[in-house]
VOGU-3710 file (C-alpha; in Angstrom, 3 decimals, decimal comma):
1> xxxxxxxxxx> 106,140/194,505/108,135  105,016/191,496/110,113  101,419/192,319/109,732  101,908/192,813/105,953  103,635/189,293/105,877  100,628/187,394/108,204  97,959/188,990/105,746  100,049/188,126/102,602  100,561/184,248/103,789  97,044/183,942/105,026
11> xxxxxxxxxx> 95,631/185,019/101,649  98,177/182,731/99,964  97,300/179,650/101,094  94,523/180,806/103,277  94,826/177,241/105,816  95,859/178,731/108,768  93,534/180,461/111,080  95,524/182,959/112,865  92,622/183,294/115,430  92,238/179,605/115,968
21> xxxxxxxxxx> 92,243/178,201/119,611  94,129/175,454/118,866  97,103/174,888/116,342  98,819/171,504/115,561  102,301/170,927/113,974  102,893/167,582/111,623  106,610/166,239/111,398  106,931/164,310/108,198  109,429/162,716/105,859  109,720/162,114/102,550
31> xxxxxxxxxx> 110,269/158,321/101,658  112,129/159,391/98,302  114,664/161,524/99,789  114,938/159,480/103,210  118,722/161,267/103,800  117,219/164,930/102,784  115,925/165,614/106,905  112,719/166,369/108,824  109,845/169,024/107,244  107,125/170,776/109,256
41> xxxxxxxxxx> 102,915/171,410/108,426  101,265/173,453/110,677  96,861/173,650/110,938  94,368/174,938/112,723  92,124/172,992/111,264  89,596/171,471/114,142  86,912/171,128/112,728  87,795/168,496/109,709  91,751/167,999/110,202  92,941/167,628/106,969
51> xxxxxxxxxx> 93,946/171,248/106,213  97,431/171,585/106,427  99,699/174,639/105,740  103,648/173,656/104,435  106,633/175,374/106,388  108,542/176,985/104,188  107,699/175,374/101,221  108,512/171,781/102,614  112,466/172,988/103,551  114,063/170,060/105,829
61> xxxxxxxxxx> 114,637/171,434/108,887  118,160/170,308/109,132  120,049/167,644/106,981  121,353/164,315/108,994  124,880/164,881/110,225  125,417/161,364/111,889  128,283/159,101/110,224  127,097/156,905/107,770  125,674/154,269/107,511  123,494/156,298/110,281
71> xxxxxxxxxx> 122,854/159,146/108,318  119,177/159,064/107,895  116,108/160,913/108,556  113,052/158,929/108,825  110,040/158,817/111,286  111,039/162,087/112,780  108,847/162,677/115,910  108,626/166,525/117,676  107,357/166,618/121,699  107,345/169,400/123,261
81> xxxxxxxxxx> 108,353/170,195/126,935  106,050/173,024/128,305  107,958/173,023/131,287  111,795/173,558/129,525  110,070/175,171/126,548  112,106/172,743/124,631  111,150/170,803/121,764  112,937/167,357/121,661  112,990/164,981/118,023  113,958/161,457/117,915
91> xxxxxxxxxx> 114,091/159,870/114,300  115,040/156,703/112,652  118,868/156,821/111,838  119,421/153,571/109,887  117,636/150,564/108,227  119,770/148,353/111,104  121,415/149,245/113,980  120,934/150,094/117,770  120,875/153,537/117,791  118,072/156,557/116,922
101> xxxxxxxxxx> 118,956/160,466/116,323  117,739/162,920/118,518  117,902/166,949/118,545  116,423/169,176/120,450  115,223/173,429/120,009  113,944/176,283/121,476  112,515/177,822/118,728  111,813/175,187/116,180  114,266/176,443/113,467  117,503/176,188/115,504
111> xxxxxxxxxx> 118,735/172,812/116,183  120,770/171,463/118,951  123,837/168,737/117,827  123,114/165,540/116,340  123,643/163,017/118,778  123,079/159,346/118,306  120,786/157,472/121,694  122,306/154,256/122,310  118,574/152,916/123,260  119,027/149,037/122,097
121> xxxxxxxxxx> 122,755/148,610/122,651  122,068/146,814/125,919  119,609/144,312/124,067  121,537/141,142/122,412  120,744/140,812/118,824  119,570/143,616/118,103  119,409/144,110/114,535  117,683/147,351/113,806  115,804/150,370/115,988  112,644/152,254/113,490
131> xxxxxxxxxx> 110,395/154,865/114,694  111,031/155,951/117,684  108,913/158,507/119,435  108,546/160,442/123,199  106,421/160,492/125,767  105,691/162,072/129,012  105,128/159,023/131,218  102,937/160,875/134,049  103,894/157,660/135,840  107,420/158,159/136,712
141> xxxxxxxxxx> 107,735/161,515/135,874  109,893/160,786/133,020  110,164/160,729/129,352  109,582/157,752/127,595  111,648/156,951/124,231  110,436/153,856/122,882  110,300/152,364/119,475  110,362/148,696/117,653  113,461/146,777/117,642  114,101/143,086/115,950
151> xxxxxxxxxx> 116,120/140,875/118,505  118,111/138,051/116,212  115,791/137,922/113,750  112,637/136,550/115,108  110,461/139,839/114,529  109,897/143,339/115,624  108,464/144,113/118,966  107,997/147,542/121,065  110,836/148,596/123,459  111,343/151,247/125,648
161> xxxxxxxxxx> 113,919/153,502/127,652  113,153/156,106/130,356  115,422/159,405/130,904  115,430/162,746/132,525  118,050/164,493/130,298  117,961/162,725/126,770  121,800/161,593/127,830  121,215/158,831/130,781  118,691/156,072/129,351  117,052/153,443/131,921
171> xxxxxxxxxx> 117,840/149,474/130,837  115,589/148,859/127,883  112,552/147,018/128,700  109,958/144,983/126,050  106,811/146,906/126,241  104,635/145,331/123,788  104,739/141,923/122,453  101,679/140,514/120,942  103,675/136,933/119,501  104,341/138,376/115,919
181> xxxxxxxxxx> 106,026/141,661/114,383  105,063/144,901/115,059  106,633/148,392/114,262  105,288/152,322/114,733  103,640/152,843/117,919  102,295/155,792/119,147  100,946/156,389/122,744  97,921/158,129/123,629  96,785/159,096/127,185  93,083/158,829/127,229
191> xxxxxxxxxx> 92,624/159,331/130,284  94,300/158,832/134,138  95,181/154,940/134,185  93,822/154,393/130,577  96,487/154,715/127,547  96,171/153,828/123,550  98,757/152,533/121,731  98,445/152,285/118,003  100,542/149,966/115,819  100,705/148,521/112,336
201> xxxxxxxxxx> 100,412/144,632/112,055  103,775/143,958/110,248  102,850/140,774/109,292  102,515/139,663/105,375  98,959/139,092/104,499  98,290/135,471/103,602  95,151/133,454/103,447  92,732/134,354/105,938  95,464/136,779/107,579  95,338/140,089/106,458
211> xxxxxxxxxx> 97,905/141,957/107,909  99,908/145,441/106,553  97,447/147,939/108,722  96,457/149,495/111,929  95,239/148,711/115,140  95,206/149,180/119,060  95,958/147,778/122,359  95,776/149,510/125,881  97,274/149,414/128,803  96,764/151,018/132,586
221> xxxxxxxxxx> 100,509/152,891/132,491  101,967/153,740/129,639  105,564/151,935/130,174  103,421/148,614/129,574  103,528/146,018/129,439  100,247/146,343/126,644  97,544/144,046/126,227  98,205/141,668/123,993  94,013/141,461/122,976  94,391/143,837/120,470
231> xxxxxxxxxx> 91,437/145,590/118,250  90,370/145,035/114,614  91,933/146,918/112,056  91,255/150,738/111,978  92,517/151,475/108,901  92,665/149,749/105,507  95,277/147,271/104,326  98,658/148,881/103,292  99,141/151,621/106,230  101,440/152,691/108,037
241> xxxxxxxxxx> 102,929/155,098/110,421  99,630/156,086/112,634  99,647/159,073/115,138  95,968/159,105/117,206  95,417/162,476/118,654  91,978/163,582/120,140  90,114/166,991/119,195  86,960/167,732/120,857  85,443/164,578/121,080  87,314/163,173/118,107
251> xxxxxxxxxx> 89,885/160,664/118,186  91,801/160,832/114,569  94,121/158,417/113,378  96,341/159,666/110,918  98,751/157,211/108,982  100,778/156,424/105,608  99,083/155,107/102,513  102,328/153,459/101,609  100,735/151,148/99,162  98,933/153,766/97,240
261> xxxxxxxxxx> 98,376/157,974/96,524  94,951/158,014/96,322  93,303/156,171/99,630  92,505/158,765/102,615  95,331/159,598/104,918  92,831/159,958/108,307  90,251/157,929/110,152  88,342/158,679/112,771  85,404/158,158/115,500  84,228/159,564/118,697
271> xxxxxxxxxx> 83,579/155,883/120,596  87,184/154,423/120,939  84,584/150,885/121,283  83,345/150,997/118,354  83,817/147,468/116,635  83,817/149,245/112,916  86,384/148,200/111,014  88,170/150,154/109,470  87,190/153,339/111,304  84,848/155,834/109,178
281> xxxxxxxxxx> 87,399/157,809/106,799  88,281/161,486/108,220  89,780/162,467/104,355  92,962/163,120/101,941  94,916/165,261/103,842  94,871/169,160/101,734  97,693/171,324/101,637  95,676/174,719/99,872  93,707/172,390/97,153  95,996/169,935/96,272
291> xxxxxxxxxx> 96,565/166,452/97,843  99,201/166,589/100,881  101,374/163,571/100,153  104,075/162,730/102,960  105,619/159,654/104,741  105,158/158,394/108,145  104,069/161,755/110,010  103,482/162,210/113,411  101,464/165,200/115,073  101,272/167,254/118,049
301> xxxxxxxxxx> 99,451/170,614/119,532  101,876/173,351/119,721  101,509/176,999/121,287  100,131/179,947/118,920  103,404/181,589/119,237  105,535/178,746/117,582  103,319/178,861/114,934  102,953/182,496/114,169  106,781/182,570/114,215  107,543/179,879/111,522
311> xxxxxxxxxx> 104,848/180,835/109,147  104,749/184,060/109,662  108,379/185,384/111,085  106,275/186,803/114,590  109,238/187,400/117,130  108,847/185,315/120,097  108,978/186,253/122,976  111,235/185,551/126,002  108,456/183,847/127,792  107,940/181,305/124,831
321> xxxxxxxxxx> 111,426/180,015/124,962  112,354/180,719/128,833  111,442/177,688/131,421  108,689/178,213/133,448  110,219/179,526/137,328  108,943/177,885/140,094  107,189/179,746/142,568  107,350/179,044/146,628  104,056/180,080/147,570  104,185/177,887/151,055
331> xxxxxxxxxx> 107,768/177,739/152,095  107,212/176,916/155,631  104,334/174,086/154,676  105,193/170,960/157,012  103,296/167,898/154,916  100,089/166,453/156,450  98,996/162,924/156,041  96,002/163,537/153,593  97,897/166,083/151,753  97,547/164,013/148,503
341> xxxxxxxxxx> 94,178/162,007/149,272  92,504/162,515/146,209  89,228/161,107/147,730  88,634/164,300/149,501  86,452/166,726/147,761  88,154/169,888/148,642  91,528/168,662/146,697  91,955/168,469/143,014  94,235/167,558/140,814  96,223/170,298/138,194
351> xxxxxxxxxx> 97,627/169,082/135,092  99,785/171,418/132,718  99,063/172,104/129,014  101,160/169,113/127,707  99,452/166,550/129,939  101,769/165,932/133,063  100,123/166,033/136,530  101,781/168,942/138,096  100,102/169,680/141,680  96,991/168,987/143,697
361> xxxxxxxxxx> 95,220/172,487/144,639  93,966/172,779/147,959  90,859/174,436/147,544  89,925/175,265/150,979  93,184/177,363/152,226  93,717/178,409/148,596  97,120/176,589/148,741  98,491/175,571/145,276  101,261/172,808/145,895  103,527/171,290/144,201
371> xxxxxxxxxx> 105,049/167,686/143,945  107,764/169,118/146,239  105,863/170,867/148,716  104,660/175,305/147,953  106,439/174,761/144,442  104,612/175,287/141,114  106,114/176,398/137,917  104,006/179,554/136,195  101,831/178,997/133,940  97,841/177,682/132,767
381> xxxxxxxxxx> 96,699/174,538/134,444  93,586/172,350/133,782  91,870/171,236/137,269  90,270/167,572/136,265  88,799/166,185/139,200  86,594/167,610/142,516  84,683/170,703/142,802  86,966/172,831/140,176  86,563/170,038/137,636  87,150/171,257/133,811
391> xxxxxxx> 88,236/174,600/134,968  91,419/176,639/133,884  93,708/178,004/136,340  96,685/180,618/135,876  99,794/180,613/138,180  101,751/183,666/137,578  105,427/183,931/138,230
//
């Protein structure tokens, strides 16, 4: 029966590549029904990225449950914890306040309580929170909520929380702050000690100013604070919402059209220093052959399995929504001084799936460590640096 259904669906709408390597999920509003809740798109699309498959014929996930007036659902944002096998969303709750809605799953179509993250209570005059997203801050080994917040008036900047649990949040801190009003950042990690944040320029165009679009800054750790030289616009004027995600060698910037349905919904380039502005055009997003209109999306890669199971009803499997078990390979290991010196060829470091540095393998005694000494959760690792660079690893259980 679920073989039946996979071939049926595929021949449908014939977007998603069942054998793909690599699947992304878009989480998307729409700005007309901004109480309705969160909807899901799913592609395998790597080669172009504009392909996108609807869940269940654009179904909200959930419907807001917060009291009014914070009873919206806008900017919803999905990351995924490889580690927990838990997928945690954060959305926009109200036009003002100093709160943000978050929910979390195991499964994508289950949804925990609606709880409302106190993130800007702690900052005086606040008058509003929009956009927030997640982030695995390698860093502190942390998440990272942050999103743009208006203190008494004088303009939106970027602000931030840390937290372990989605319950305790660190003292907010001002992240980004370029002099003049700025809403929906997104954080890329480029690479070790290199992250891009794209933003839209909030600013009214006037004059010589022409403001209403995209661009980036960097910074050296992702909790900030980010520079405030920022690049030229990446994206036409009237645009809004961008999520940058690399494929391959392609870095794609996908954002809102807000002032108009028929400009392209995706830029893109391979040289993050290129000076063209905007970036070359990527496309109208597709969904089959029709236009694939949406508000403020954001995107992430997501396991096969998640995706086989909302579009096509696949069971999962207990390993898909059971956390990874650490392993004690070492017990007895006392720690050395040059356990961590990453100068030394025969060490290199592991990073998991999702991005977080996990271990540094120890080539020479075939000793796979953890942060905490002989412990490793199971799983596939990518080895970036020494003599194992690029290479996949597998810790089993």
């Amino acid at each position: 029966v679920w073989l039946f259904s996979m071939l049926l669906c595929g021949a449908a709408f014939g977007q998603v590549d069942t054998n793909a390597h690599h699947f992304w999920m878009m989480t998307y509003f729409w700005n007309s029904a901004e109480g309705a809740g969160p909807r899901l798109a799913f592609s395998s699309d790597s080669a172009t990225g504009i392909q996108w498959q609807k869940y269940n014929n654009e179904a909200v996930l959930f419907a807001p449950s917060l009291p009014a007036p914070n009873n919206l659902c806008r900017d919803p944002m999905i990351a995924f914890d490889a580690t927990n096998k838990v997928f945690h969303m954060v959305w926009t709750v109200a036009w003002t306040g100093t709160i943000i809605g978050h929910s979390s799953s195991k499964n994508l179509k289950n949804w925990t309580t609606q709880v409302g993250l106190p993130v800007a209570a702690n900052i005086p005059g606040t008058t509003c929170c929009w956009a927030p997203e997640i982030f695995w801050d390698d860093v502190q080994s942390k998440w990272m909520i942050y999103w743009s917040t208006d203190v008494n008036n004088t303009g939106k900047r970027i602000w931030s929380v840390t937290t372990t649990n989605f319950s305790t949040l660190s003292a907010p801190v001002k992240i980004f702050d370029p002099g003049y009003t700025v809403i929906d950042a997104d954080i890329l990690k480029v690479a070790a000690g290199n992250y891009y944040m794209v933003f839209k320029d909030e600013r009214n165009s006037s004059g010589s100013l022409v403001a209403k679009n995209i661009h980036y800054t960097t910074c050296s750790t992702p909790q900030g604070a980010y520079s405030t030289a920022v690049s030229a616009a990446i994206a036409n004027t009237g645009t809004e919402g961008p999520c940058l995600i690399k494929v391959g060698d392609d870095y794609r910037c996908y954002f809102d059209p807000f002032s108009t349905t028929t400009t392209y919904r995706m830029v893109h380039t391979t040289n993050l220093a290129t000076t063209s502005s905007p970036w070359p055009d990527g496309g109208i997003l597709k969904s089959g052959t029709a236009n694939f209109t949406y508000s403020h999306s954001n995107i992430i890669e997501v396991p096969r399995s998640f995706v086989m199971f909302m579009l096509f009803n696949k069971p999962l499997q207990p390993s898909d929504t059971t956390p990874n078990t650490s392993i004690n390979y070492f017990p007895t290991l006392k720690p050395r001084s040059n356990m961590y010196n990453e100068g030394n060829p025969s060490f290199v470091k592991m990073f998991d799936l999702s991005g977080r540095l996990v271990s540094i393998d120890r080539i020479g005694q075939g000793e796979i460590l953890g942060a905490s000494y002989g412990r490793l959760p199971a799983g596939f690792y990518i080895r970036t640096a020494g003599s194992m660079k690029n290479k996949m690893a597998k810790v089993t259980k």
